[in-house]
N, CA, C and O atoms as a Tripos MOL2 file, in Angstrom:
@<TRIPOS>MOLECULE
protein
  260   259    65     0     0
PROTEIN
NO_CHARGES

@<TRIPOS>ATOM
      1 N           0.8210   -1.1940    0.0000 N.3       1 UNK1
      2 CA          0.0000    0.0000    0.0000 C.3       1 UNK1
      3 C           0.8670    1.2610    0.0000 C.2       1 UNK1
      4 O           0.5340    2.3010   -0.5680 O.2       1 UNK1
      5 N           2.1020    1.0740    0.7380 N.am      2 UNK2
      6 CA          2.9150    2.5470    0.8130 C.3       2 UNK2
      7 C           3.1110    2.9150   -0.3390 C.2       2 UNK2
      8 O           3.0270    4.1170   -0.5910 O.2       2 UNK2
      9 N           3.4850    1.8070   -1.5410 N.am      3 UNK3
     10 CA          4.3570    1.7790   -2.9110 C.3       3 UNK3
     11 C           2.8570    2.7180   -3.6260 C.2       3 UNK3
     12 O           2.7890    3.7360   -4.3150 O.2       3 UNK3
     13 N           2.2450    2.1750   -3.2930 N.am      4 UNK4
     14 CA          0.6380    2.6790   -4.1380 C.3       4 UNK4
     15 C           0.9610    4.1470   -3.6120 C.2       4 UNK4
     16 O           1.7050    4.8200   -4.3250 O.2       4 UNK4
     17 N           0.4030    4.7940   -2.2620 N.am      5 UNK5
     18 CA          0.4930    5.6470   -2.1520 C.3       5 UNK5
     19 C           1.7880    6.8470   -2.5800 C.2       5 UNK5
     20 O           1.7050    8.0670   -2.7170 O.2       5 UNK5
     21 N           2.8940    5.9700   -2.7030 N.am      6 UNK6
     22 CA          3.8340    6.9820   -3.0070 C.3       6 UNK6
     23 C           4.0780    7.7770   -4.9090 C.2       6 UNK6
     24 O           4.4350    8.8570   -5.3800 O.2       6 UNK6
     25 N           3.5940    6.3520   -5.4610 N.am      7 UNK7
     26 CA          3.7040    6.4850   -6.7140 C.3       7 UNK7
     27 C           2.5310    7.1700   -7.1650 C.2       7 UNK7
     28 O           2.6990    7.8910   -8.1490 O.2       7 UNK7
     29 N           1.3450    7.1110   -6.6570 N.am      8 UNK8
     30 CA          0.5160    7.8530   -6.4140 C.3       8 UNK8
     31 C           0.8480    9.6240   -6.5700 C.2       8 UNK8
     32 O           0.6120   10.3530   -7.5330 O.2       8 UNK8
     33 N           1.4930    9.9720   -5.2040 N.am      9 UNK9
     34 CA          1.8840   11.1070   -5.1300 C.3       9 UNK9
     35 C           2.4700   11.4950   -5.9480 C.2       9 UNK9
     36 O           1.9140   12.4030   -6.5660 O.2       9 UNK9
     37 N           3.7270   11.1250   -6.3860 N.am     10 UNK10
     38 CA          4.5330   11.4600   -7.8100 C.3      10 UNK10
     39 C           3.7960   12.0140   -8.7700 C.2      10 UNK10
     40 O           3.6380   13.1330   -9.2590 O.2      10 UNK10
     41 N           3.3210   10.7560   -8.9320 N.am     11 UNK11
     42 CA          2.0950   11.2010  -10.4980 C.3      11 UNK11
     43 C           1.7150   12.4490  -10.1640 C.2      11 UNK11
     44 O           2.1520   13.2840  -10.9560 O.2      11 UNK11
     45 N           0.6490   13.1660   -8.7310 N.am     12 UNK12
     46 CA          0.0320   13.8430   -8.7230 C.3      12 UNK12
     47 C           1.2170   15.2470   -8.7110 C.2      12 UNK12
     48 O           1.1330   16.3890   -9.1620 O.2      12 UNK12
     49 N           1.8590   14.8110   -8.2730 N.am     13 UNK13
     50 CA          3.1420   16.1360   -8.3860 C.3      13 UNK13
     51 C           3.5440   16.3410   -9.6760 C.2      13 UNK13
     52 O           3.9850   17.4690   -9.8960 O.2      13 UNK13
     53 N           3.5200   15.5950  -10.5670 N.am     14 UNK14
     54 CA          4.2550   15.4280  -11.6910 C.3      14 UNK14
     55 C           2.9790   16.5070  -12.7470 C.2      14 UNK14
     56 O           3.0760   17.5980  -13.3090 O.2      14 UNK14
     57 N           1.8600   15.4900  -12.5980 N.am     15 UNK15
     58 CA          0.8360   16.7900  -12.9730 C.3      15 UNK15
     59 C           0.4880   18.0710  -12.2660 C.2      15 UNK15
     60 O          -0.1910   18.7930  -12.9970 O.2      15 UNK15
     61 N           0.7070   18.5380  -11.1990 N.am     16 UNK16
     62 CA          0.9780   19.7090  -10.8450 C.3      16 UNK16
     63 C           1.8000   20.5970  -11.5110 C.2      16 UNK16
     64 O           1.5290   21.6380  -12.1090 O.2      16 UNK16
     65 N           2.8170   20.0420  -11.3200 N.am     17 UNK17
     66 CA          4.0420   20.8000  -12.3070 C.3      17 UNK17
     67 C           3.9020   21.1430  -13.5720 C.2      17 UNK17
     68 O           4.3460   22.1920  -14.0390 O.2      17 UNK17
     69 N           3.1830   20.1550  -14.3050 N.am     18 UNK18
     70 CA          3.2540   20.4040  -15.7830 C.3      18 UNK18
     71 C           1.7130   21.4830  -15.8050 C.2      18 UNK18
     72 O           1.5210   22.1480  -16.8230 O.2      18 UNK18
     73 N           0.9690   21.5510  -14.9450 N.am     19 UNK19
     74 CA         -0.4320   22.7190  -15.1090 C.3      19 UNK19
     75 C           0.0050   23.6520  -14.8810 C.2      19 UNK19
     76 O          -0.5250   24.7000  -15.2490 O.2      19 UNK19
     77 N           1.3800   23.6110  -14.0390 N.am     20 UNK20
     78 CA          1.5710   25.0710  -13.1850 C.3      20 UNK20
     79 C           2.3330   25.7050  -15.2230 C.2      20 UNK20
     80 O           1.9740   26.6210  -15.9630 O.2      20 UNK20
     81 N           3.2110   24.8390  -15.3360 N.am     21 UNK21
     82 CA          4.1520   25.4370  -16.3430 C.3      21 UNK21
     83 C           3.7020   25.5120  -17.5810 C.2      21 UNK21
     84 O           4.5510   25.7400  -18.4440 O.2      21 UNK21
     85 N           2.1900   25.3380  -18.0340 N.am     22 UNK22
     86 CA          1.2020   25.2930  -18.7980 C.3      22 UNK22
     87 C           0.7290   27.1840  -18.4740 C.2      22 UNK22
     88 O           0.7350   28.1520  -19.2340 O.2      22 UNK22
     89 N           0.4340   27.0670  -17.2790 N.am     23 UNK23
     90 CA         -0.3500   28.1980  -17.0710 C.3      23 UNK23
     91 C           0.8520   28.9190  -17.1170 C.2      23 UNK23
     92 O           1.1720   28.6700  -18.2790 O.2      23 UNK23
     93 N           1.9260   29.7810  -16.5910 N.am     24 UNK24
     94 CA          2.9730   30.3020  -16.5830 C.3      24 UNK24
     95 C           3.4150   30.5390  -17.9490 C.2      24 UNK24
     96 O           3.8510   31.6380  -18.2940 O.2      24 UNK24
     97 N           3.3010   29.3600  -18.8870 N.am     25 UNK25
     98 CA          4.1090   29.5550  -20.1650 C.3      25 UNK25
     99 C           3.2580   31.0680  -20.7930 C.2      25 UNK25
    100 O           3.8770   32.0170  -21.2740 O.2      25 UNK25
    101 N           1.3600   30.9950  -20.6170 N.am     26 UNK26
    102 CA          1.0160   31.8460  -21.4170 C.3      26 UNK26
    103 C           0.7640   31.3360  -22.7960 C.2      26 UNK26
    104 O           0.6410   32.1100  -23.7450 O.2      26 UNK26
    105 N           0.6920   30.1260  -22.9080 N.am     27 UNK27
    106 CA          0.7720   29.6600  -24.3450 C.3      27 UNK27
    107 C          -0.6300   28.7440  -24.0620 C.2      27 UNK27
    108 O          -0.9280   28.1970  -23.0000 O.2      27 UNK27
    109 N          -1.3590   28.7420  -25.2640 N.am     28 UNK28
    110 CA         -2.7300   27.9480  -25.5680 C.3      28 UNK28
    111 C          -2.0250   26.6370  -26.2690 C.2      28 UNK28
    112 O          -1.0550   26.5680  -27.0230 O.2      28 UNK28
    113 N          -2.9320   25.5720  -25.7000 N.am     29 UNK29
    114 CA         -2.6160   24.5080  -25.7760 C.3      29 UNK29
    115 C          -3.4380   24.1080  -27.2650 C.2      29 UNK29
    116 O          -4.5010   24.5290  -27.7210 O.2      29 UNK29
    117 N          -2.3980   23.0560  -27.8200 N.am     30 UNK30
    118 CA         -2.1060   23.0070  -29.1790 C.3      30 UNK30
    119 C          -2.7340   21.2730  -29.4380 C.2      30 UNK30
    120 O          -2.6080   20.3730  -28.6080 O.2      30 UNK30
    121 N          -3.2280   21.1740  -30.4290 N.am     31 UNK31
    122 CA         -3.3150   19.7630  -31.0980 C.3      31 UNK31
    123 C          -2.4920   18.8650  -31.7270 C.2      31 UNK31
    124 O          -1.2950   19.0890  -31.9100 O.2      31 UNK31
    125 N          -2.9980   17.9600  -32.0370 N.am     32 UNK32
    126 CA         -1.6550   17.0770  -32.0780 C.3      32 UNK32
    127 C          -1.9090   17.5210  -34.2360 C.2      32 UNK32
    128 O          -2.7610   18.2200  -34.7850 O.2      32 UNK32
    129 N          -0.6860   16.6830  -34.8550 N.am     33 UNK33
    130 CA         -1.4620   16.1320  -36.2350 C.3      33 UNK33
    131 C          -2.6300   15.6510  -36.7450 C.2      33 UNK33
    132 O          -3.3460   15.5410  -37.7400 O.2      33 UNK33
    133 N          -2.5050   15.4610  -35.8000 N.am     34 UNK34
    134 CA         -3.9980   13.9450  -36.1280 C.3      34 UNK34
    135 C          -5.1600   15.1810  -35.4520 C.2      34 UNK34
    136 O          -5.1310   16.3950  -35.2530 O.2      34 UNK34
    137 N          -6.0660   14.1480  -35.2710 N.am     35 UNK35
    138 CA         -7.6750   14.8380  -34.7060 C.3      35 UNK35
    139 C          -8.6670   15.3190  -36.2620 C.2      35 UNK35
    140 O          -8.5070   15.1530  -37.4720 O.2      35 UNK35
    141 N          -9.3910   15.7750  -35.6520 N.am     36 UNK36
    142 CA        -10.9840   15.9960  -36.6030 C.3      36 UNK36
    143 C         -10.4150   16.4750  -37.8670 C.2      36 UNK36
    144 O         -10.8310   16.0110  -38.9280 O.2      36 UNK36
    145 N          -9.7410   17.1300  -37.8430 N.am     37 UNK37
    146 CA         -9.3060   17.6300  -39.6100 C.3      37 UNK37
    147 C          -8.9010   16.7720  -40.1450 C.2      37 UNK37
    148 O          -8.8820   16.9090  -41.3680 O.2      37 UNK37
    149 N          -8.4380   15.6270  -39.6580 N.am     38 UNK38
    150 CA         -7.8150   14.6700  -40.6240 C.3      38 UNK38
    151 C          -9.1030   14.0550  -40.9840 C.2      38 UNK38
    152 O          -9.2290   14.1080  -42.2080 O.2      38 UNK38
    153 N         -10.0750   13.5130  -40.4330 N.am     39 UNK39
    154 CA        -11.5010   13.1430  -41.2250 C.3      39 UNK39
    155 C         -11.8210   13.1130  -42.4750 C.2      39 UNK39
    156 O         -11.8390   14.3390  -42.5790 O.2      39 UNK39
    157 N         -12.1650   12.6600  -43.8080 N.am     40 UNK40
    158 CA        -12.4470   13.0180  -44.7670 C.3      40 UNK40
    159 C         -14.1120   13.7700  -44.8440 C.2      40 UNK40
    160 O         -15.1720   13.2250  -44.5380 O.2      40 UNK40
    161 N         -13.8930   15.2080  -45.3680 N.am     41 UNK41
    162 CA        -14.9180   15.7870  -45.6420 C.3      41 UNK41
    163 C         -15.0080   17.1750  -44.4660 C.2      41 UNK41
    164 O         -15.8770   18.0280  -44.2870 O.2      41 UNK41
    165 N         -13.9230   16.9650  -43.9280 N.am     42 UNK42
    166 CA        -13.8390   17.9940  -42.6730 C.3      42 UNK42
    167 C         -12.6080   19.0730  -42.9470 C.2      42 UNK42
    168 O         -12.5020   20.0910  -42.2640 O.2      42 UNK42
    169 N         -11.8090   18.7840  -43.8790 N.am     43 UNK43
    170 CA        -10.9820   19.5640  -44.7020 C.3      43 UNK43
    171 C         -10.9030   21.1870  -44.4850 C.2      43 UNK43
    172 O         -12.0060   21.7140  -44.6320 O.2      43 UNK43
    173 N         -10.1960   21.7900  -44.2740 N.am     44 UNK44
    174 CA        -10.4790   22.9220  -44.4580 C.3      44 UNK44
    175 C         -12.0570   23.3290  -43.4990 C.2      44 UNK44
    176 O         -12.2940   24.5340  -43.5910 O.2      44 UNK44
    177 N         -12.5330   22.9820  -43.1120 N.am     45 UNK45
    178 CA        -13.7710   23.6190  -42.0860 C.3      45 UNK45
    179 C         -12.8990   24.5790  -41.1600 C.2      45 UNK45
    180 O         -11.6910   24.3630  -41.0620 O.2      45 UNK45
    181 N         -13.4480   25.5490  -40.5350 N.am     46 UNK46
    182 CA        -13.5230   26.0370  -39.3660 C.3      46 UNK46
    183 C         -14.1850   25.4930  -38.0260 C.2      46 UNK46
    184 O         -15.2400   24.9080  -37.7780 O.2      46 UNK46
    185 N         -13.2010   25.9020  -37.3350 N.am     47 UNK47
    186 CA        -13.3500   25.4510  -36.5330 C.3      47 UNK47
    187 C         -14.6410   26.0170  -35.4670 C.2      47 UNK47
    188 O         -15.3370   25.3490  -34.7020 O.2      47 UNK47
    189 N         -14.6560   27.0810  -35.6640 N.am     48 UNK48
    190 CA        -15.3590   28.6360  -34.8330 C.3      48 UNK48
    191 C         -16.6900   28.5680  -35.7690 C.2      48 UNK48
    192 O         -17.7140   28.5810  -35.0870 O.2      48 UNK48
    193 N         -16.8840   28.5080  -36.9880 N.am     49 UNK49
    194 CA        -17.7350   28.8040  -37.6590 C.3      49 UNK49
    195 C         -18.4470   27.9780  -38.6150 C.2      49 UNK49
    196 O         -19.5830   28.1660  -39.0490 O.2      49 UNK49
    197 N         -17.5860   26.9790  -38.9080 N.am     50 UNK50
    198 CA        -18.0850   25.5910  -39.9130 C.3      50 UNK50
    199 C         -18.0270   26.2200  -41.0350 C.2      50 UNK50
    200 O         -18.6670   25.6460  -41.9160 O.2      50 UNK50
    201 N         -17.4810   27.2340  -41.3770 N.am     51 UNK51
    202 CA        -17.4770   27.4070  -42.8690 C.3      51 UNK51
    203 C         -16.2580   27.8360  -43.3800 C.2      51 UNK51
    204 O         -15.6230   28.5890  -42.6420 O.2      51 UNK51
    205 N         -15.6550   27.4820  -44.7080 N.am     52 UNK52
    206 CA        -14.7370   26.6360  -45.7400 C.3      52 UNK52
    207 C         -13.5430   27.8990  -45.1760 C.2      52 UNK52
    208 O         -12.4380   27.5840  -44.7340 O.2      52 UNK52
    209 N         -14.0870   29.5280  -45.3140 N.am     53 UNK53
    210 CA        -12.7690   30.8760  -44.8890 C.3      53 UNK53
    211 C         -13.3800   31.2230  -44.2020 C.2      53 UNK53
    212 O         -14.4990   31.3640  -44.6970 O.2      53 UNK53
    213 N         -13.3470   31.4980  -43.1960 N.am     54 UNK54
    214 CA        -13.5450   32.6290  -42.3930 C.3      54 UNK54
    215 C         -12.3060   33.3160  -41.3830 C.2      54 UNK54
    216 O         -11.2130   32.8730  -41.0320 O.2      54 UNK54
    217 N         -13.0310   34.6240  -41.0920 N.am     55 UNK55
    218 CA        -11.9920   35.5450  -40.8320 C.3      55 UNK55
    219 C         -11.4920   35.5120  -39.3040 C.2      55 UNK55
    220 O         -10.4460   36.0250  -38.9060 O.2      55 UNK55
    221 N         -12.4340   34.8120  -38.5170 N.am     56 UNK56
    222 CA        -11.8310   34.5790  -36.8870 C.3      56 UNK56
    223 C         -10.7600   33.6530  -36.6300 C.2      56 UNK56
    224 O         -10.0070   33.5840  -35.6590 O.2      56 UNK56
    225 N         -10.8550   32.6580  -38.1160 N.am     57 UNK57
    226 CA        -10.1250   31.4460  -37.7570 C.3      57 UNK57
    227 C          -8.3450   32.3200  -38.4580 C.2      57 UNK57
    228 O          -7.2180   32.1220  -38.0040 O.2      57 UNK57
    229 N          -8.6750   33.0810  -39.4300 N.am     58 UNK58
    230 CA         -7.5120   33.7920  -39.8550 C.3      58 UNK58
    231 C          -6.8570   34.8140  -38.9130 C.2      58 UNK58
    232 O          -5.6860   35.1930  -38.9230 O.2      58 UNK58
    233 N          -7.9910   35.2280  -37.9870 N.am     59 UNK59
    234 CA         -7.6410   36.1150  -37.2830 C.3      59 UNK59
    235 C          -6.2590   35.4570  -36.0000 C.2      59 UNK59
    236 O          -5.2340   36.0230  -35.6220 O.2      59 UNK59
    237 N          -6.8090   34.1190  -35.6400 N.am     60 UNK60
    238 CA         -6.1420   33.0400  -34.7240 C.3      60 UNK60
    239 C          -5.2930   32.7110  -35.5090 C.2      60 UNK60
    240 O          -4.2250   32.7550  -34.8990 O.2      60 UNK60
    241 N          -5.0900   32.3080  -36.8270 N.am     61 UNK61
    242 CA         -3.5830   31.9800  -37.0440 C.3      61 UNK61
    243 C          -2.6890   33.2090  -37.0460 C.2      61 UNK61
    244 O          -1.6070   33.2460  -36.4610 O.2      61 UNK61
    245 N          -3.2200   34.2310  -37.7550 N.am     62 UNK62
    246 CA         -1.8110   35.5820  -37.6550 C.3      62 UNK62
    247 C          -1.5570   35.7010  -36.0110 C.2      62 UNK62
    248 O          -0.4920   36.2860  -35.8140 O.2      62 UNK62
    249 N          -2.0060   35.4410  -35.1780 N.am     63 UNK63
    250 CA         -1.9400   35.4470  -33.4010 C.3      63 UNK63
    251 C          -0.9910   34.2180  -33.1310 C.2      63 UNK63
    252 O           0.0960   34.3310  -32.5660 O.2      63 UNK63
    253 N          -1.5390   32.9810  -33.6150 N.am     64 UNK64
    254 CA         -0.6700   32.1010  -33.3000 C.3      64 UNK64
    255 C           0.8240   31.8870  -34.0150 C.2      64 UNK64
    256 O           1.6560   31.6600  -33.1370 O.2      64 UNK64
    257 N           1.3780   31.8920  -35.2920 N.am     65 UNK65
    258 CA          2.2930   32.3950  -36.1400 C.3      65 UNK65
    259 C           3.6430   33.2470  -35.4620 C.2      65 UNK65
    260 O           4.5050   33.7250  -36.2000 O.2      65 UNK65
@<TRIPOS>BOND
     1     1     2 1
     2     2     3 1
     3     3     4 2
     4     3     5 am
     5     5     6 1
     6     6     7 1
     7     7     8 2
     8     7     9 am
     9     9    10 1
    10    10    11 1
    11    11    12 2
    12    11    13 am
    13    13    14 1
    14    14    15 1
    15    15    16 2
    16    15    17 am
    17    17    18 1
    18    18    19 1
    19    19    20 2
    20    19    21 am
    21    21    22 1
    22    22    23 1
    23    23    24 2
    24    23    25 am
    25    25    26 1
    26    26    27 1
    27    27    28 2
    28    27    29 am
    29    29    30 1
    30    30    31 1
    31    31    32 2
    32    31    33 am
    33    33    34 1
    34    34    35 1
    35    35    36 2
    36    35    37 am
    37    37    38 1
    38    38    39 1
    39    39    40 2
    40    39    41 am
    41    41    42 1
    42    42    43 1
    43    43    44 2
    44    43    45 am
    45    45    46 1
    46    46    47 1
    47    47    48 2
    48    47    49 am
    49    49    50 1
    50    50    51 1
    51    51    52 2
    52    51    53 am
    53    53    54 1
    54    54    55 1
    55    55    56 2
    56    55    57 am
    57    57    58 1
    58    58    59 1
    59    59    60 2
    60    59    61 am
    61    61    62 1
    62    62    63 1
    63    63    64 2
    64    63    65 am
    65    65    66 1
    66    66    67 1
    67    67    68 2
    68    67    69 am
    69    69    70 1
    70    70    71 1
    71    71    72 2
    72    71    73 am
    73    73    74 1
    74    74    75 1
    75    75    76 2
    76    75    77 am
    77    77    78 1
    78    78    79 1
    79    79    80 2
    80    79    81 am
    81    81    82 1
    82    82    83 1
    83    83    84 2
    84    83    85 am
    85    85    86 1
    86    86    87 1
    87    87    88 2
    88    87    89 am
    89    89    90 1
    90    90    91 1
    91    91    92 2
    92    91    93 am
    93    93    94 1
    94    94    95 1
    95    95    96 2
    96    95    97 am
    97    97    98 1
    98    98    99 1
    99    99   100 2
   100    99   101 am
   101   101   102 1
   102   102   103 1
   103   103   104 2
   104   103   105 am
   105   105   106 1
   106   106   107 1
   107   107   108 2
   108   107   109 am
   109   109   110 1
   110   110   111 1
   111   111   112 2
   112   111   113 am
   113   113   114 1
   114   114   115 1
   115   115   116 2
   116   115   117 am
   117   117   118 1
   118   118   119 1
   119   119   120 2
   120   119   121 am
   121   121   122 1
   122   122   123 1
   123   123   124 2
   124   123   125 am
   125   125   126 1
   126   126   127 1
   127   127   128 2
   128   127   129 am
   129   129   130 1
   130   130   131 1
   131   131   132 2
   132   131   133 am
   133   133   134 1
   134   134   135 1
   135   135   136 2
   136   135   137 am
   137   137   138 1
   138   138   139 1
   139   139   140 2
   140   139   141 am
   141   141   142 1
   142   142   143 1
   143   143   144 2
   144   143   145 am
   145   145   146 1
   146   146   147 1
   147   147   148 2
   148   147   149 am
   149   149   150 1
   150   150   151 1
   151   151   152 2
   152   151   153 am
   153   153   154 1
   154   154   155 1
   155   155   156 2
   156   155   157 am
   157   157   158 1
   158   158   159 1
   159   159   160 2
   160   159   161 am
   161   161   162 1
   162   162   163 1
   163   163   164 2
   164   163   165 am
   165   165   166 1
   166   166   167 1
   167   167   168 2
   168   167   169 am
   169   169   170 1
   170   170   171 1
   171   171   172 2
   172   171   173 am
   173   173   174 1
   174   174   175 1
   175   175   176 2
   176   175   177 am
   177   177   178 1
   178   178   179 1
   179   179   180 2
   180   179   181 am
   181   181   182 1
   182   182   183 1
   183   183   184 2
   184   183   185 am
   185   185   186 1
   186   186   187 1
   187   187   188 2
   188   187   189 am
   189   189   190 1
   190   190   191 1
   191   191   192 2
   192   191   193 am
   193   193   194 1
   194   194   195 1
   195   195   196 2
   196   195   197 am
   197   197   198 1
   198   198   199 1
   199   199   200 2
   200   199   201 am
   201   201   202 1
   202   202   203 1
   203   203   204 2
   204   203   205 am
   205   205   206 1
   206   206   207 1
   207   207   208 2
   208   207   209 am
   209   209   210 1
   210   210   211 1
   211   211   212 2
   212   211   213 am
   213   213   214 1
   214   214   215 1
   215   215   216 2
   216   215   217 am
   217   217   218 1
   218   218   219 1
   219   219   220 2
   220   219   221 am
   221   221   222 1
   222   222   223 1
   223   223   224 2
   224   223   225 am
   225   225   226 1
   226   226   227 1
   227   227   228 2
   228   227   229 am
   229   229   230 1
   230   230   231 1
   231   231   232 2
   232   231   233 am
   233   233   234 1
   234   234   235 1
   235   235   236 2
   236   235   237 am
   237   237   238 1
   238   238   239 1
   239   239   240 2
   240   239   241 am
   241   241   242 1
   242   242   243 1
   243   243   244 2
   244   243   245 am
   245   245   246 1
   246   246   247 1
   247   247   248 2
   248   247   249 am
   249   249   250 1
   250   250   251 1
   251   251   252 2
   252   251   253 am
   253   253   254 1
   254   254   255 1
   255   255   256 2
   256   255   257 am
   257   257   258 1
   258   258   259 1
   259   259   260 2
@<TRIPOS>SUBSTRUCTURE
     1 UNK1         2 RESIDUE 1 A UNK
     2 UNK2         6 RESIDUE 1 A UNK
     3 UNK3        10 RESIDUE 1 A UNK
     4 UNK4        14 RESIDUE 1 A UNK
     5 UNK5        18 RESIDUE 1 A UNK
     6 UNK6        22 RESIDUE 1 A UNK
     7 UNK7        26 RESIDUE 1 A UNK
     8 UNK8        30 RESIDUE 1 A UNK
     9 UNK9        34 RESIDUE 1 A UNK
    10 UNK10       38 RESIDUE 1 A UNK
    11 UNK11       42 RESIDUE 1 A UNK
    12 UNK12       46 RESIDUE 1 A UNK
    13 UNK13       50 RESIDUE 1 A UNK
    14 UNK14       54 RESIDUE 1 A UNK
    15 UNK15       58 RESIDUE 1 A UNK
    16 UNK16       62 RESIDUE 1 A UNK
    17 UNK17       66 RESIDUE 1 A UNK
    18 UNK18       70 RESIDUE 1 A UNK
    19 UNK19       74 RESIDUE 1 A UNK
    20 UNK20       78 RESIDUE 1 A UNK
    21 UNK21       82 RESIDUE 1 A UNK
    22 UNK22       86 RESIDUE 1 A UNK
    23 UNK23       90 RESIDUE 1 A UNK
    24 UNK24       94 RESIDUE 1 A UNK
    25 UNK25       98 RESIDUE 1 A UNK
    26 UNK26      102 RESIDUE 1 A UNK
    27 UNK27      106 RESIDUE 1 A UNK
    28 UNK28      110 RESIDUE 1 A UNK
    29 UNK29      114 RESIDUE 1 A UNK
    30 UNK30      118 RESIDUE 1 A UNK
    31 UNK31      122 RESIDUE 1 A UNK
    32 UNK32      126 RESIDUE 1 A UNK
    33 UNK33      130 RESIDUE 1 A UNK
    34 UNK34      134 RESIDUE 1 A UNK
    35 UNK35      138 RESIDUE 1 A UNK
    36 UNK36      142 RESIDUE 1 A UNK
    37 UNK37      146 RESIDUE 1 A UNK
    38 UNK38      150 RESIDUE 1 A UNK
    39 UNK39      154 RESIDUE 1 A UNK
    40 UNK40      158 RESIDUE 1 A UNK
    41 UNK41      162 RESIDUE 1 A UNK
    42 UNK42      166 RESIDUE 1 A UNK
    43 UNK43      170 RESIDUE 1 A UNK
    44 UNK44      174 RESIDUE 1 A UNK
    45 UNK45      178 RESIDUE 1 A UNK
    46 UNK46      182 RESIDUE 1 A UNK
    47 UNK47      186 RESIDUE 1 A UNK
    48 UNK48      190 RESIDUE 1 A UNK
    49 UNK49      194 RESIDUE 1 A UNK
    50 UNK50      198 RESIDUE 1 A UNK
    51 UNK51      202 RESIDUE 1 A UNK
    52 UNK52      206 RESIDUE 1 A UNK
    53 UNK53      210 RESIDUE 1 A UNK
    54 UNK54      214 RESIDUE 1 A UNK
    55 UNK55      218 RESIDUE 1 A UNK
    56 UNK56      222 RESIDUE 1 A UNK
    57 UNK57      226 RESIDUE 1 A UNK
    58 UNK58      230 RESIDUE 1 A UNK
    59 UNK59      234 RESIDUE 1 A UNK
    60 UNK60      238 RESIDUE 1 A UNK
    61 UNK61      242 RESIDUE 1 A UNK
    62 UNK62      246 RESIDUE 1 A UNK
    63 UNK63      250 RESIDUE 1 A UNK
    64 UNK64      254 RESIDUE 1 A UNK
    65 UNK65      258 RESIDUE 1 A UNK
């Protein structure tokens, strides 16, 4: 039970650390390659708006860039 509890703790420290240095960085958390755009037929969608250009989603890449 100690081994449980200790490895336990770790973990929970380990994710502490990485939320704290998440929040600190100031940086929005990012997607991988993969996920919904890779879908066929989801191409190019927006994300904000569902449609093919729009200008919020352009607005977020010149921000992110």
């Amino acid at each position: 039970m100690n081994i449980f509890l200790v490895t336990f703790l770790v973990f929970m420290l380990v994710v502490i650390f990485m939320s704290v240095g998440v929040i600190f960085s100031n940086r929005k958390i990012k997607g991988s390659c993969g996920g919904l755009n890779n879908i066929d037929g989801l191409e190019g969608d927006c994300a904000l708006c569902s449609k093919k250009t729009c200008d919020k989603k352009k607005k977020m890449e010149k921000l992110n860039a």
